[in-house]
N, C-alpha and C positions, 0 to 999 in steps of 0.2 A: 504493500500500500504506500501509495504517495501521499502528499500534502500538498492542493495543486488549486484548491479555492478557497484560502483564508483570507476573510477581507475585511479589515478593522473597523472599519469607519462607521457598521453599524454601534460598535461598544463605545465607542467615541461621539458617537451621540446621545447614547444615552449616558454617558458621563459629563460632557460637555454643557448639555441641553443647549442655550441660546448663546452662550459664555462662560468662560471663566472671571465672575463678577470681581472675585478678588484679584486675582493678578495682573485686569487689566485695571483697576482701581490703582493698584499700587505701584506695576513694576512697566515701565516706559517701554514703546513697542520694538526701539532696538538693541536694550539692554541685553548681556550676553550672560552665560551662567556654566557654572562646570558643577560635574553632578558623579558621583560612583553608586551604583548597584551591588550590594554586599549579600552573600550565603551567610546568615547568624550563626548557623551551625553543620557541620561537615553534611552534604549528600551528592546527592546526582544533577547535575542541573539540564533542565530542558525549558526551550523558551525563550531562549535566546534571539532567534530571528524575528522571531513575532514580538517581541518588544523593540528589536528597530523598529520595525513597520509603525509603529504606534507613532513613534517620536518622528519617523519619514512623514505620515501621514499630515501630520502639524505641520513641520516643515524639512523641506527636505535636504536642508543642507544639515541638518545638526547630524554632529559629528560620533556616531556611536563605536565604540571599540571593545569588542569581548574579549575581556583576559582568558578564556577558559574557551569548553566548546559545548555543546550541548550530549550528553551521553558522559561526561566525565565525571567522576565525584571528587569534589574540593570545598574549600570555606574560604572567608572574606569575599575579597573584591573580587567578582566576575564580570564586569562591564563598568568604562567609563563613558561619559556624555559631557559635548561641552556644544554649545549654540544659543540660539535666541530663549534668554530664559521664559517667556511664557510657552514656548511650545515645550520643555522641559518640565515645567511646572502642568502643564496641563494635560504630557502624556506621563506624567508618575505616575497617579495611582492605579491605571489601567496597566501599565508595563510591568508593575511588582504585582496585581493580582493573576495576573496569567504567569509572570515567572514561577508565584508562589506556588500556583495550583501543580501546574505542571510538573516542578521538581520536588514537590512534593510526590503526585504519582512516581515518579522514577525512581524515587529514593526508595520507597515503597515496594516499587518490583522487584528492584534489585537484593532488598533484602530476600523476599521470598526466593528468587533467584539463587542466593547462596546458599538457601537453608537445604535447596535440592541436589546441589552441585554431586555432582557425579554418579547419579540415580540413575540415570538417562531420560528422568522425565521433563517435560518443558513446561514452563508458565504460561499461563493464556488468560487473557480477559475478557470480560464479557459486555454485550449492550448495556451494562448498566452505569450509563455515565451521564455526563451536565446536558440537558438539551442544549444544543445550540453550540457543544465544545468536545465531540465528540469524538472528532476527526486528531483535535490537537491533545484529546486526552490520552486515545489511542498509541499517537506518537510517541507520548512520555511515557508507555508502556513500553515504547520499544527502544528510549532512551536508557530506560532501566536494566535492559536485558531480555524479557518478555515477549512474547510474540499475538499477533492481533489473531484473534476469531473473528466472524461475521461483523462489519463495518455496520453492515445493514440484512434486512431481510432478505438481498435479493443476492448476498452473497453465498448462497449455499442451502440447502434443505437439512435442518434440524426438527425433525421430529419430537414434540414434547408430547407428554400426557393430557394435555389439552386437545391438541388436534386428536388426540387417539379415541378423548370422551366425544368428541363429533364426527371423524369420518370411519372407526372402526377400528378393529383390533390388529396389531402389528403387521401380522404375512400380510393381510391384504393392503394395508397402507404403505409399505416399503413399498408392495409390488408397484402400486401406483406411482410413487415417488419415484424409483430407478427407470420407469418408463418414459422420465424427463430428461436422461442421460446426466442425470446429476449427482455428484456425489448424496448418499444419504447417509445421516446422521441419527439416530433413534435414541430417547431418552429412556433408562429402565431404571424402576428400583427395586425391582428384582433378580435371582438368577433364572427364575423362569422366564420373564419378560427376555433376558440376555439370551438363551435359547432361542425365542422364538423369532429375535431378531438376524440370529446368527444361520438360523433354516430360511429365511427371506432374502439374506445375502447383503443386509446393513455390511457400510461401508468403515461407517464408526460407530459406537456405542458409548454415549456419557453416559455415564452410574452415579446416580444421583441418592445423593447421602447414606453412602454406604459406608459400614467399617471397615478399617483395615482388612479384618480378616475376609469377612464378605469379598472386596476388593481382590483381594490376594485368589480366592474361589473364582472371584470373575474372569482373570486374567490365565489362571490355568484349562478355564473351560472353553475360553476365546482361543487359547491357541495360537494366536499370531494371526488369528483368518481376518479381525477387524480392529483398528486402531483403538484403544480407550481414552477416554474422559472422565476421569474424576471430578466431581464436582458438591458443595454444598457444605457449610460446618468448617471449610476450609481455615484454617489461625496460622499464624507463624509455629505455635508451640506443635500441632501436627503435620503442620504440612511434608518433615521428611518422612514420618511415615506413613504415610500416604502415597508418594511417590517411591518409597521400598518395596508397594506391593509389587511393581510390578508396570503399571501404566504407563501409557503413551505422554500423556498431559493433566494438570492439574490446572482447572479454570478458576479464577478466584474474583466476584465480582467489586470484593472493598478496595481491589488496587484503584477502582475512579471512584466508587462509590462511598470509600471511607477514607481514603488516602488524609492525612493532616496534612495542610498547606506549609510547604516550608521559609521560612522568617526572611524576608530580602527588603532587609531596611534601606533606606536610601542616605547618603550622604550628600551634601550638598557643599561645594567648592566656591572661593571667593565669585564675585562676580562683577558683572559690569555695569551696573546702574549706575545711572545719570539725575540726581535727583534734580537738578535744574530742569528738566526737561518741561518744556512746556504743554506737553496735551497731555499735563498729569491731571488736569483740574474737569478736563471734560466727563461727561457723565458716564457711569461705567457701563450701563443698560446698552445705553444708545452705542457705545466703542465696543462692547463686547458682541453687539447685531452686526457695525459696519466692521469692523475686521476680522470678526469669528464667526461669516455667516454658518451656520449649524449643518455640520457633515453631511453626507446625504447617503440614504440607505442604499446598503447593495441593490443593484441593479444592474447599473452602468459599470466598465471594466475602465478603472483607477489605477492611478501609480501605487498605490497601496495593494492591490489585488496584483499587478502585474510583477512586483518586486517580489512579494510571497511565493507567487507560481512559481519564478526560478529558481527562490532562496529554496524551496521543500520540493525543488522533483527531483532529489536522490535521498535515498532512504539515508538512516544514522549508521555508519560505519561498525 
């Protein structure tokens, strides 16, 4: 998966709204400002491009320089900024909430990541993330080490127990699904369900909150004939045994959905204000309408949209 439509300028309007009433009140419109991005506490950083974008967005000369790279784990400073300080001042807190998020999922993966190290099982995540940040949460899965499951519905046929309470019992619903030439996927939480999928010719099989030992029965009844997925109950304190049984993969949905944001305070460097300046006195409404007319929603293809497309069409190293 790439990252090939992230486009800022909706969250920048809703952070923006009409202006930024305070900094055009206070800080002159060509005053300059130098600023650093800090990791509070050692992890994985991801998010990095996408907080240029934010600060390009505003404008596009300010100067952004990441000390680090996105996929790496480090602390303190990972990016400096130096340019016109209200576009500074007005892409901060949008720039540290997406770093936060972000490196936070990563740091997050990565630890589950270790906990499995040399199991042969792999980490995977699941749909269950930010509307709206789905794509870049996914990323920060894969900056942590983790690897993406289904983007969306139409990447692949997973069978759960729900489709199975409405179009019918396993053989006959696999047979349907493999008639689409698509991979199938089937959810059991049992061994009989895992039989019944493994006589239909399911492709994978998630096993859904089973025990170790359960797990361990799935995997020698499977054979090798169809990939597993572990899934459900999933912590850091089990996760290596769980992936000891034996399984292909271990999905874990709190890598987006409980991930803790990680701390990226912002430092702020001398700057270049001009207190003389004379269109400090004009009214802030009215100067934050005519110089900050308010972003405009995705739609249209932007220097923002266009810098992102090329910064994320290669995957994290």
């Amino acid at each position: 998966m790439e990252l090939t439509a992230i486009d800022v300028r909706a969250w920048l309007a809703e952070d923006l709204g009409e202006g930024d009433l305070t900094s055009d009140a206070l800080v002159p419109e060509d005053a300059t400002a130098a600023a650093s991005i800090l990791l509070r506490e050692r992890g994985v950083v991801s998010g990095l491009e996408v907080a240029r974008a934010v600060f390009a967005e505003l404008d596009p000369n300010v100067r952004f320089d990441p000390l680090t790279a996105d996929g790496e784990q480090t602390e303190g400073e990972i990016a400096r900024l130096e340019g016109r300080a209200r576009a500074l001042l007005g892409g901060e807190r949008l720039a540290l909430n997406l770093l936060g998020r972000l490196s936070g999922i990563a740091t997050l993966t990565q630890r589950y990541v270790e906990a499995v190290a040399d199991t042969g099982a792999e980490i995977l995540d699941t749909r269950k993330t930010t509307p709206g940040l789905r794509t870049l949460e996914k990323y920060a899965v894969r900056c942590g080490g983790g690897r993406n499951h289904r983007l969306a519905l139409d990447d692949g046929i997973l069978i759960k127990d729900n489709h199975l309470r409405v179009a019918g019992p396993i053989g006959a619903v696999v047979e349907l699904a493999r008639a689409t030439g698509e991979e199938v996927e089937v959810e059991c939480d049992t061994l009989e369900q895992v039989e019944e999928a493994l006589a239909a010719g399911a492709d994978a099989i998630l096993l859904d909150n089973m025990t170790p030992a359960l797990l361990s029965q799935a995997v020698a009844l499977t054979g090798g004939r169809a990939k597993l997925e572990a899934s459900g109950g999933v912590t850091l304190e089990n996760v290596r045994a769980i992936a000891e049984t034996g399984v292909d993969f271990v999905s874990i949905g709190a890598l987006t959905h409980s991930a803790q944001a990680s701390t990226s305070p912002w430092r702020s460097h001398d700057h270049g204000r001009d207190r003389n300046d004379p269109g400090r006195g004009e009214g802030a409404r009215a100067r934050a309408r005519r110089r900050h007319p308010r972003p405009q929603l995705p739609g249209s293809r932007g220097a923002g949209r266009g810098r992102l497309r090329r910064r994320f069409a290669r995957p994290v190293a």
